[in-house]
N, C-alpha and C positions, 0 to 999 in steps of 0.2 A: 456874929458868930455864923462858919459858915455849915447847911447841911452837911453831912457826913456822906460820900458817895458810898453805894453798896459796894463790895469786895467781890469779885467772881471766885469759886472755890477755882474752876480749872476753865485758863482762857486758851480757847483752839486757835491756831495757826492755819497759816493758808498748806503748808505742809497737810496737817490734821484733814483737811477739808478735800483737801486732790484727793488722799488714802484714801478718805469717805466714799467719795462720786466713782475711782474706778475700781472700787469694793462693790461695792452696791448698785451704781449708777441712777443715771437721771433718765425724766424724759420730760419733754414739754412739747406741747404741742400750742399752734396760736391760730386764730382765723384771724386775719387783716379782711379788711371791705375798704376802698374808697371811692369814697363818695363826693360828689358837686352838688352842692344845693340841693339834698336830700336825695339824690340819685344814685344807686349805687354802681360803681361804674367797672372795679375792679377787683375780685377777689383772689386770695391767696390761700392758703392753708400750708403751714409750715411746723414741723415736728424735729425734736433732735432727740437723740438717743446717743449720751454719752456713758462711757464706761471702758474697762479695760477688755484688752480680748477676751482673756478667759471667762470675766461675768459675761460679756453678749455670747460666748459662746455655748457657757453654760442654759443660757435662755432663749437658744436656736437661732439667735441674731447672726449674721455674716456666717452661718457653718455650711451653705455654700461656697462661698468667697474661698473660705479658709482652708478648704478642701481640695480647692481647683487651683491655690496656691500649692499647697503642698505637693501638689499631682508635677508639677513642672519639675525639671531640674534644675539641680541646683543652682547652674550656671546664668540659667533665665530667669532666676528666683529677684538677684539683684541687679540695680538700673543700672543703663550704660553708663561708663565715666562722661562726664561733661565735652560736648562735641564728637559722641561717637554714636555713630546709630546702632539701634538696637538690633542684636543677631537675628535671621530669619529661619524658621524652621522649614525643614522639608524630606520628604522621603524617596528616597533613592533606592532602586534596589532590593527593596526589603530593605531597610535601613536610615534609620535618620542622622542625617551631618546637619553641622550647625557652618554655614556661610555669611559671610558679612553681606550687607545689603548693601 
């Protein structure tokens, strides 16, 4: 006879799980050291802050970034199509035109 496994009331999905992280978000942070024969030779220090815009924006995270996006026009907002370089700005005149580089 075999045990009886336990029953979960409610099993979360990776669905459940993304909702969660860019609700709420994460953070990690890690210290690496490597070392040769007890010598330590090379350190790192490494942190991620993930989450959705509006949580890090809510918590001052990229509200530089997101600001200085906003500030551009529209036009400069999204990337050039593939094989075309991106427009350069410049003021003329009193006046700014947008010219391909």
């Amino acid at each position: 006879m075999e045990p009886e496994l336990p029953q979960w009331q409610g099993r979360a999905t990776l669905v459940d799980l993304l909702d969660r992280v860019l609700d709420k978000g994460v953070f990690l942070r890690a210290d690496l050291i490597l070392s040769v024969a007890g010598i330590p030779l090379i350190g790192a220090r490494l942190s991620l802050e993930l989450a959705g815009m509006e949580t890090m924006l809510k918590y001052g995270i990229l509200s530089d970034w997101d600001e200085a996006i906003r500030a551009l026009p529209p036009d400069l907002r999204q990337p050039p199509p593939p094989g075309e370089s991106p427009p350069e700005r410049r003021a003329s005149e009193g006046r700014e035109e947008t010219i391909a580089a």
